[in-house]
C-alpha positions as CSV (number, residue, x, y, z in Angstrom):
1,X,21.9,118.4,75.5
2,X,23.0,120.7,78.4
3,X,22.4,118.4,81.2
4,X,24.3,115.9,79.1
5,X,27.5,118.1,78.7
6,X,27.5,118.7,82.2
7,X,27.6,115.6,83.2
8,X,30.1,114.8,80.6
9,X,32.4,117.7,81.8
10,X,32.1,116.5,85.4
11,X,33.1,112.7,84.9
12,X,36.0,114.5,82.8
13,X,36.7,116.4,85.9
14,X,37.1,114.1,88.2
15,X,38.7,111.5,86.1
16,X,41.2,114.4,85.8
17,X,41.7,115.0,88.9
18,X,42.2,111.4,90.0
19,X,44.9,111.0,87.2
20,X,46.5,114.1,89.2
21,X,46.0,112.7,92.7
22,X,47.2,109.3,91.7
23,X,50.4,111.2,89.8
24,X,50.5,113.0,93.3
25,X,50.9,110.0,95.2
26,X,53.4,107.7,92.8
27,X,55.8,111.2,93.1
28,X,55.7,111.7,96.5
29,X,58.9,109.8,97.0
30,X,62.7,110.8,98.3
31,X,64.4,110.8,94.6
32,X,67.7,111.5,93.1
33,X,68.0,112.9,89.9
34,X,69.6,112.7,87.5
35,X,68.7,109.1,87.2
36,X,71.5,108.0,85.8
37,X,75.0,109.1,85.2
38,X,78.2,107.3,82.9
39,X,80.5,104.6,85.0
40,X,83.2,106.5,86.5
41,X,82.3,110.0,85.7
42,X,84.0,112.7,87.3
43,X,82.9,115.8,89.1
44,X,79.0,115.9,89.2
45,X,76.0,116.7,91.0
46,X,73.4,114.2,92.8
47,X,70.4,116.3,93.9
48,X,68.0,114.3,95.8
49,X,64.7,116.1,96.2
50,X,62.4,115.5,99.0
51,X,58.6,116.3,98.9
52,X,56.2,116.2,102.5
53,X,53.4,113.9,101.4
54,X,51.8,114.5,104.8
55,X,48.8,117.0,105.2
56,X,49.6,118.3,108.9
57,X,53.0,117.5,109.2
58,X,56.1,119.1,107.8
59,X,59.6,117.4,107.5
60,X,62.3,118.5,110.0
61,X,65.0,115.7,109.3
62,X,66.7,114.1,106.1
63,X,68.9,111.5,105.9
64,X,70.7,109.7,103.2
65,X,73.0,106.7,103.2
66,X,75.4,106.7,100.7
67,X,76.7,103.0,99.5
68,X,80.1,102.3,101.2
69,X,80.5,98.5,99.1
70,X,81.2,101.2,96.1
71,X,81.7,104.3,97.1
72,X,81.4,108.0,96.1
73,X,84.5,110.0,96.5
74,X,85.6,113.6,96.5
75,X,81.8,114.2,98.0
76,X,80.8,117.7,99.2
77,X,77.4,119.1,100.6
78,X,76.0,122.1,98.8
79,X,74.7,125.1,101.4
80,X,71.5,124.9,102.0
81,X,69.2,128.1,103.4
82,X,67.5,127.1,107.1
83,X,69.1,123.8,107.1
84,X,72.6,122.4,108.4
85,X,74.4,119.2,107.2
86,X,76.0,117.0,109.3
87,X,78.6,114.5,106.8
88,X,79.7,111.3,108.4
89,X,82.5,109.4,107.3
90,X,83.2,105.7,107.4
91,X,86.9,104.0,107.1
92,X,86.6,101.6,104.1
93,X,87.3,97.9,104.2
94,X,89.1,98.3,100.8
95,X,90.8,101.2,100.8
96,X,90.8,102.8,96.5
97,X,94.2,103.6,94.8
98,X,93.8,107.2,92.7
99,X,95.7,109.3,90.7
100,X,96.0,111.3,93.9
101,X,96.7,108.6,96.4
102,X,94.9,106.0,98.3
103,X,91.6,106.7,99.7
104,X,91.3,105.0,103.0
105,X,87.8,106.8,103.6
106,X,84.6,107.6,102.3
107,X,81.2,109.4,103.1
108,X,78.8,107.1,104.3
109,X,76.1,109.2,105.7
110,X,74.8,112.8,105.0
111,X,71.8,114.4,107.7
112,X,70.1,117.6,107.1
113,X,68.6,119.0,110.1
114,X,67.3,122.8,110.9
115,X,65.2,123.5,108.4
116,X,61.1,122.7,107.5
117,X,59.3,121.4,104.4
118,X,55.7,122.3,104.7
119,X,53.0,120.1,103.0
120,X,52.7,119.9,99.4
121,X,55.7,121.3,99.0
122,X,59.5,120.0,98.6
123,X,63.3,120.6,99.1
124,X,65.9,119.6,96.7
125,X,69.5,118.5,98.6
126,X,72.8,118.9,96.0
127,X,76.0,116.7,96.8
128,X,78.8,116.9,94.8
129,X,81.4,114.2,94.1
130,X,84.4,113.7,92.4
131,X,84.2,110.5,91.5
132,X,81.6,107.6,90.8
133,X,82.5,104.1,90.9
134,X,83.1,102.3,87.2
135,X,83.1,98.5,89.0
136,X,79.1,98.8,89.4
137,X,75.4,98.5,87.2
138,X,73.6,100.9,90.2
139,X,73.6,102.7,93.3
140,X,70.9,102.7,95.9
141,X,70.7,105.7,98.3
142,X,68.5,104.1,101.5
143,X,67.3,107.6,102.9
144,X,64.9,108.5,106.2
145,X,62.3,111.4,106.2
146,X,61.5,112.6,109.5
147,X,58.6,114.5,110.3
148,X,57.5,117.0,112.8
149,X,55.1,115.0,114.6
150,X,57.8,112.6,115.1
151,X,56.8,109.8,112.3
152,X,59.6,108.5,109.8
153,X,59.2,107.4,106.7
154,X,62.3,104.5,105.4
155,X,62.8,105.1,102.1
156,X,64.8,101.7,102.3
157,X,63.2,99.0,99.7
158,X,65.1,97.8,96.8
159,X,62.7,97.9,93.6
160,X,63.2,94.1,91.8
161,X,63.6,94.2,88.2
162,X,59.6,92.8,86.7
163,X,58.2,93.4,90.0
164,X,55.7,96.5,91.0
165,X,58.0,99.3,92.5
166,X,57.6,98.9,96.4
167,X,55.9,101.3,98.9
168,X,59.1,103.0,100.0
169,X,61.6,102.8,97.3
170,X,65.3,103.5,97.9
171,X,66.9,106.1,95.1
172,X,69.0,104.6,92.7
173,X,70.9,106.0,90.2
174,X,71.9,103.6,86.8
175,X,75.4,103.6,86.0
176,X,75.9,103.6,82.3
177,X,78.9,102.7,79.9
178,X,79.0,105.7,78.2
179,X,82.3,107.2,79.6
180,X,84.1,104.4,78.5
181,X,82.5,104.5,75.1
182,X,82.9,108.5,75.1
183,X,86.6,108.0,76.0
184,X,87.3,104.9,72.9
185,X,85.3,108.0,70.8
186,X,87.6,111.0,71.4
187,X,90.7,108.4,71.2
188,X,89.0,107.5,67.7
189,X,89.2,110.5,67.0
190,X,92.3,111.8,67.9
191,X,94.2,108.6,66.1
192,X,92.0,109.5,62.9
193,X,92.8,113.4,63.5
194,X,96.6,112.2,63.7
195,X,96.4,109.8,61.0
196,X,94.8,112.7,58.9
197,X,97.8,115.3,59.7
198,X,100.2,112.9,59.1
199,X,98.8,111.7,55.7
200,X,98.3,115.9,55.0
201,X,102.2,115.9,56.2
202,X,103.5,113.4,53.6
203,X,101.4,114.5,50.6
204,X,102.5,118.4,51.2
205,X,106.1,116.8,51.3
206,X,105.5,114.4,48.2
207,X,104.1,117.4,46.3
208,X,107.5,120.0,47.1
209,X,109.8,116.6,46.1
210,X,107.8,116.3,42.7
211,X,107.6,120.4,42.2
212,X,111.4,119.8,42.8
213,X,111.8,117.0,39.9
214,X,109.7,119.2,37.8
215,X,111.7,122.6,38.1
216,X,114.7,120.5,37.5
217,X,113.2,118.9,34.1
218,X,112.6,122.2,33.0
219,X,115.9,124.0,33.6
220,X,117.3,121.2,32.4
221,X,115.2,121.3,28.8
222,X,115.6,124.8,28.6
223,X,119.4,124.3,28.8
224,X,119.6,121.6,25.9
225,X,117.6,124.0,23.8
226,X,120.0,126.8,24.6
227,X,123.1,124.3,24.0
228,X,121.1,122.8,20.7
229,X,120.8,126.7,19.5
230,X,124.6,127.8,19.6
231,X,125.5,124.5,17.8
232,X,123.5,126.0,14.9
């Protein structure tokens, strides 16, 4: 009975720790969370974190493409300790009309060198942006891992929707179409808060013109009865 727990308890064990190694290995990928994020949305955060899957090799250089076909704008590189950012730009081939003017010019390529991720472990990279594009489904972030020994990884492939994700997938973020449904809800709203205060408006006005009649229908009665009692 012992001998057969132990056994039991070791093919547990290691069936364990495969399901861990195997979890190990499908995570240790250049991501970018969060994974998806409303068309058009304004002033948020990309974090793309980046593990070292190697065992005697830590990672010296990051880079990340940003897509220039449908571009981020407003973007800006969050300090990060031990490692500098180098932010390249690009001139666009259609330049974007805004609020604020024509953009003519967009961040193409971000590079974080200085700094070492040791194995096992992993470093998450913020950028900032003031703007996504609303005239996509996705965006794909290409990105290179560099290592100390000099290998580098392309986290380049495209993942094909039905097929097994590739060896080195690309990060994509999933544009939604929330913000436009968030923004038809709060204009809902606000016609139905309107329609509601104007309805309030007219009964409160409705009520003082009918208090009105009524105070007049009484003064009026109260003066025949007067008028009636003198007669007598």
């Amino acid at each position: 009975m012992s001998s057969t727990l132990r056994r039991t308890g070791v093919v547990t064990a290691l069936a364990a720790a495969g399901v861990l190694t195997a979890a190990g290995v499908a995570s240790a990928h250049v991501t970018v969370h969060p994974e998806s994020y409303p068309k058009g949305a304004t002033d948020g955060v990309l974090t793309f974190r980046v593990p070292d899957e190697e065992a005697t090799a830590a990672t010296t250089k990051v880079q990340v493409f940003l897509p220039t076909d449908h571009p981020l704008l407003g973007v800006l590189v969050s300090p990060h300790d031990g490692w500098t950012a180098k932010v390249t730009d690009t001139k666009l081939t259609t330049p974007i009309k805004t609020d604020d003017g024509t953009v003519t010019d967009a961040v193409s390529e971000i590079t974080w060198t200085g700094g070492k991720i040791a194995a096992g472990q992993y470093e998450d990279f913020d950028v900032a942006f003031g703007q996504l594009p609303d005239d996509t489904d996705q965006l794909t972030f290409k990105a290179l891992q560099t290592y100390s020994d000099g290998r580098t990884v392309r986290w380049i492939e495209a993942a094909t929707q039905g097929d097994e994700e590739p060896e080195n997938p690309a990060p994509v973020v999933e544009l939604t179409a929330e913000a436009a449904k968030q923004g038809a809800t709060k204009t809902t709203v606000r016609q139905t808060a309107s329609a509601a205060d104007s309805t309030a408006r007219w009964l409160g006005t409705a009520g003082l013109v009918v208090g009105a009649l009524g105070l007049a229908a009484a003064a009026f009665a109260v003066a025949r009865t007067r008028s009636a009692g003198r007669r007598e």
